[in-house]
ZARO-501448 format. One line per 4 residues: their letters; for each residue x, y, z of C-alpha. Coordinates in steps of 0.25 Angstrom, whole numbers. Layout:
N
A) X,Y,Z  ...
END
This chain:
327
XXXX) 144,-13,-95  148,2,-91  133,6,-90  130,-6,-82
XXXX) 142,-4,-72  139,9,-71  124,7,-69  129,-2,-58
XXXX) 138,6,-51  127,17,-51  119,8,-45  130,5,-34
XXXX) 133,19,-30  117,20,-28  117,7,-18  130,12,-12
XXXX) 123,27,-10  110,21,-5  117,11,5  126,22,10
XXXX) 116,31,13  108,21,21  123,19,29  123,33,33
XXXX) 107,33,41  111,27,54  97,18,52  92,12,40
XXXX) 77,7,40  74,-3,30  60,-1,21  53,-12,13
XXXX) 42,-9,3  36,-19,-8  35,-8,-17  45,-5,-28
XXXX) 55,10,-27  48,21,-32  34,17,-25  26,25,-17
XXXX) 29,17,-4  44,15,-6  45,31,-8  37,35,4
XXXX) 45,27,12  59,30,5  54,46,9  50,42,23
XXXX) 66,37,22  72,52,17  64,57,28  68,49,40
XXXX) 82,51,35  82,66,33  72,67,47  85,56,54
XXXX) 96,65,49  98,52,41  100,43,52  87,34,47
XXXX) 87,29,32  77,20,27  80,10,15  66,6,6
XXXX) 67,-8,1  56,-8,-9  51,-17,-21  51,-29,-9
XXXX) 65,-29,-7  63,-33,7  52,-42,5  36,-41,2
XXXX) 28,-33,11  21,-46,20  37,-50,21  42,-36,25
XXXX) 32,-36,37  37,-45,45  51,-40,43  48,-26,46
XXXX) 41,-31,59  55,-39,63  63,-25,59  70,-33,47
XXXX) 63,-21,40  61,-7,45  49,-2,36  42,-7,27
XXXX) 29,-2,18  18,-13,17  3,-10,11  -6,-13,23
XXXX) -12,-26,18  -1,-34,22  -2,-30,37  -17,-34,37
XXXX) -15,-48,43  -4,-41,53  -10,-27,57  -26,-28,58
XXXX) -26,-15,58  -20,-14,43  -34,-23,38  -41,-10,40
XXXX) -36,-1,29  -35,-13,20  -48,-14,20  -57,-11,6
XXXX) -65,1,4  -58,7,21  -52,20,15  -62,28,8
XXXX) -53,35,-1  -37,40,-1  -39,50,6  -48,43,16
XXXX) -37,33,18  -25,45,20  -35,49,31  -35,36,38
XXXX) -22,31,37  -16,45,42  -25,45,54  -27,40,68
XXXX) -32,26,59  -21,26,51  -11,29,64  -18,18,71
XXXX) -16,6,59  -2,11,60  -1,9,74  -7,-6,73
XXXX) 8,-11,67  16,-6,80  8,-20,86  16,-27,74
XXXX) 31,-23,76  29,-11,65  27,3,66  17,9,55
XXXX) 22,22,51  14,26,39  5,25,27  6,24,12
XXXX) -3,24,0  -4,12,-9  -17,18,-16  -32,11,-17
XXXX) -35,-2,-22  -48,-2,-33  -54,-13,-44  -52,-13,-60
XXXX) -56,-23,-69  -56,-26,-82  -72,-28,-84  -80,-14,-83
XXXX) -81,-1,-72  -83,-6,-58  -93,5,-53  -100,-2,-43
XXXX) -99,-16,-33  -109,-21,-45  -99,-19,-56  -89,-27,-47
XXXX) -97,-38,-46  -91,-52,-51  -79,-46,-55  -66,-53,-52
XXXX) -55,-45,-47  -41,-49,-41  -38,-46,-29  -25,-49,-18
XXXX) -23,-60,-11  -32,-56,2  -45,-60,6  -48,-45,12
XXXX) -48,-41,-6  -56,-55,-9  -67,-49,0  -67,-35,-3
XXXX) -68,-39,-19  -79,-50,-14  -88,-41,-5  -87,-31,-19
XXXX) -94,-41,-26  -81,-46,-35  -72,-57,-36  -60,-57,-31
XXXX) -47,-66,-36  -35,-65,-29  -22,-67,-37  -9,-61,-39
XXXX) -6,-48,-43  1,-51,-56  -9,-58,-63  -20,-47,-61
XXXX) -15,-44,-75  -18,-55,-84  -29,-59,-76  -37,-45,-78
XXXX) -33,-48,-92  -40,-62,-92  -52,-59,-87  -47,-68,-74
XXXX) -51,-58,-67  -58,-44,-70  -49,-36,-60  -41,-31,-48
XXXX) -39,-20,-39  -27,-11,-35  -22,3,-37  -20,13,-46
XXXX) -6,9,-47  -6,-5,-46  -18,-5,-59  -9,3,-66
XXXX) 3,-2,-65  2,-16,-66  -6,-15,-78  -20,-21,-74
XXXX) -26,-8,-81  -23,-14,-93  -34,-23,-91  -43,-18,-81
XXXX) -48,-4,-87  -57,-1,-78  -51,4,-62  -62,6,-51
XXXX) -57,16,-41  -65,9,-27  -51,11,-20  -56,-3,-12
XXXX) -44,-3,-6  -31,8,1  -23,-3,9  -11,8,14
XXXX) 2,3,16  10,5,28  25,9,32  28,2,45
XXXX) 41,1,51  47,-10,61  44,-7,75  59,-14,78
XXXX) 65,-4,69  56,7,74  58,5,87  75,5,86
XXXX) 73,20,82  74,32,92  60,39,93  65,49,84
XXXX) 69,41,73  55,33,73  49,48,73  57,51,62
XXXX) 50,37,54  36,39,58  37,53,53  43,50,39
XXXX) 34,40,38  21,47,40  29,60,31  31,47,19
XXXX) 16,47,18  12,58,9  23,55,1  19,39,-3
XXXX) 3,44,-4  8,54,-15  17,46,-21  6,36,-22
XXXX) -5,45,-27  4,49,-39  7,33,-43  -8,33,-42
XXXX) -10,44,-50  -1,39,-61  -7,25,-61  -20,31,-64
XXXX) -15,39,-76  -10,28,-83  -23,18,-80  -31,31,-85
XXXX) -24,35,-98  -27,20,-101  -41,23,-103  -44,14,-89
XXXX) -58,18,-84  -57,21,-70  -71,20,-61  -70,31,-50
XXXX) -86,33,-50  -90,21,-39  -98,21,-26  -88,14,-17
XXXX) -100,14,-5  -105,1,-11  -91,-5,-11  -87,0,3
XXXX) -99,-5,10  -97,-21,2  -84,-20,10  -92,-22,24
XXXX) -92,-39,24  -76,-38,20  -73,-26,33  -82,-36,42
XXXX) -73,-48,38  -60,-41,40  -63,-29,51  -68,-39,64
XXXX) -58,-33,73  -66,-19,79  -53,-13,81  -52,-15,66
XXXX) -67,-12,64  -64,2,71  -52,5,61  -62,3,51
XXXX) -71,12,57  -60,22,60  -56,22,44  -70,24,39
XXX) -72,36,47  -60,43,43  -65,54,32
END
């Protein structure tokens, strides 16, 4: 009982500590990521937060709501948008049927490499997508990494669009990831993450498609040993702001956010890259095999009917256009 009243005091004194040192900043925005503490997303932001309040003398705090305290990321637009939320980290996808600009860098096979994509997104394209949320009551401030999406399957090495052929692999629930696995030859069966699993492990399906870290830790390379590194797909997440929240600051002070937002950046990608790295570790020193050894040109050019279905729009088409001749 000691221990436990103990522990809970503890645990007081650090709410009391926290909530008096928000008391003290004379504003205090309020951040919502789906994301758990500790990810790569909650502390870029919770670093943009040390620097607006070291760079405001500690006039401006911001408070990260992670693990979806505030909602789910479709939920958490709309409420950012009213300014019930100030900032918010969504992944890109869910701004697709909001943002038309948005569909571009979810598009399969758009960004050549991580390095290609670093290039785009910190450029005049990248500036430009931002610039598209000021038409949707938010202010795009920056970019983060949420790594490259490829196939594994519990059947044999994928090396070529032949080997994929037949092959049935999960996928969201979007008809954009229906068509991509479609135009690849494969066969695509949408169903819910958490029974990816069992049906691997059935023969339900052969496969699935996610990160490095997403493979690893939610155990699918227990039963798909074999991890094609395509990187079809590098959908970015965003951190936007409410333009009501925005706008209520001096220019100063949105100086001051804009800034710690871009200077955040480095710190999520690295962050990131080391949660890759040790992902890919763990899925090597199980004796997984991993195919780096693909011609992607096959892959990218079977991608043309999906870009014609989606990308009608020419200010879209020139996006597109724009993106692939980045080097």
């Amino acid at each position: 009982m000691k221990l436990g009243t103990m522990s809970f005091a503890a645990a007081a004194c650090t709410v009391a500590m926290a909530g008096s040192a928000l008391a003290e900043c004379e504003i205090t925005l309020r951040s919502s990521d789906t994301h758990s503490d500790g990810y790569p997303t909650v502390a870029a932001v919770n670093h943009m937060g040390d620097l607006v309040k070291e760079r405001s003398g500690g006039r401006i705090c911001i408070e990260v709501f992670h693990s979806a305290q505030l909602g789910e990321e479709k939920d958490t637009i709309e409420q950012t948008q009213f300014g019930v939320i100030d900032l918010n980290r969504v992944s890109m996808g869910p701004f697709n049927n909001i943002i038309p600009e948005t569909q571009v860098p979810s598009l399969p096979y758009i960004f050549r490499s991580t390095d290609h994509m670093h290039k785009v997104l910190d450029g005049d394209v990248g500036a430009d997508i931002l610039a598209a949320f000021g038409n949707h009551d938010l202010v795009g401030l920056t970019y983060y990494d949420a790594g490259s999406r490829s196939f594994y399957n519990s059947q044999k090495p994928i090396k070529s669009m032949d080997d994929l052929a037949g092959m049935k692999f999960r996928v969201m629930q979007s008809d954009l990831f229906v068509d991509m696995v479609a135009a690849l030859g494969a066969n695509a069966t949408p169903m819910p993450y958490g029974e990816v699993y069992s049906s691997i492990q059935t023969g339900v399906i052969d496969g699935a498609e996610n990160n490095w870290p997403s493979y690893e830790s939610s155990g699918h390379f227990e039963v798909a040993g074999y991890y094609t590194l395509d990187q079809h797909l590098m959908v970015p997440e965003v951190l936007v702001m409410s333009k009501m929240s925005f706008d209520k600051l001096s220019a100063e002070d949105q100086a001051i956010i804009l800034q710690a937002a871009k200077d955040s950046t480095p710190v999520n990608r690295e962050l990131w890259a080391a949660r890759e790295a040790a992902s890919e570790e763990k899925v090597r020193a199980a004796g997984n095999e991993i195919i780096t050894d693909i011609d992607k040109a096959p892959f990218v050019a079977a991608m043309q009917p999906v870009y014609d279905k989606y990308v009608t729009d020419p200010a879209l088409q020139s996006l597109v256009a724009r993106i692939q001749a980045v080097e």
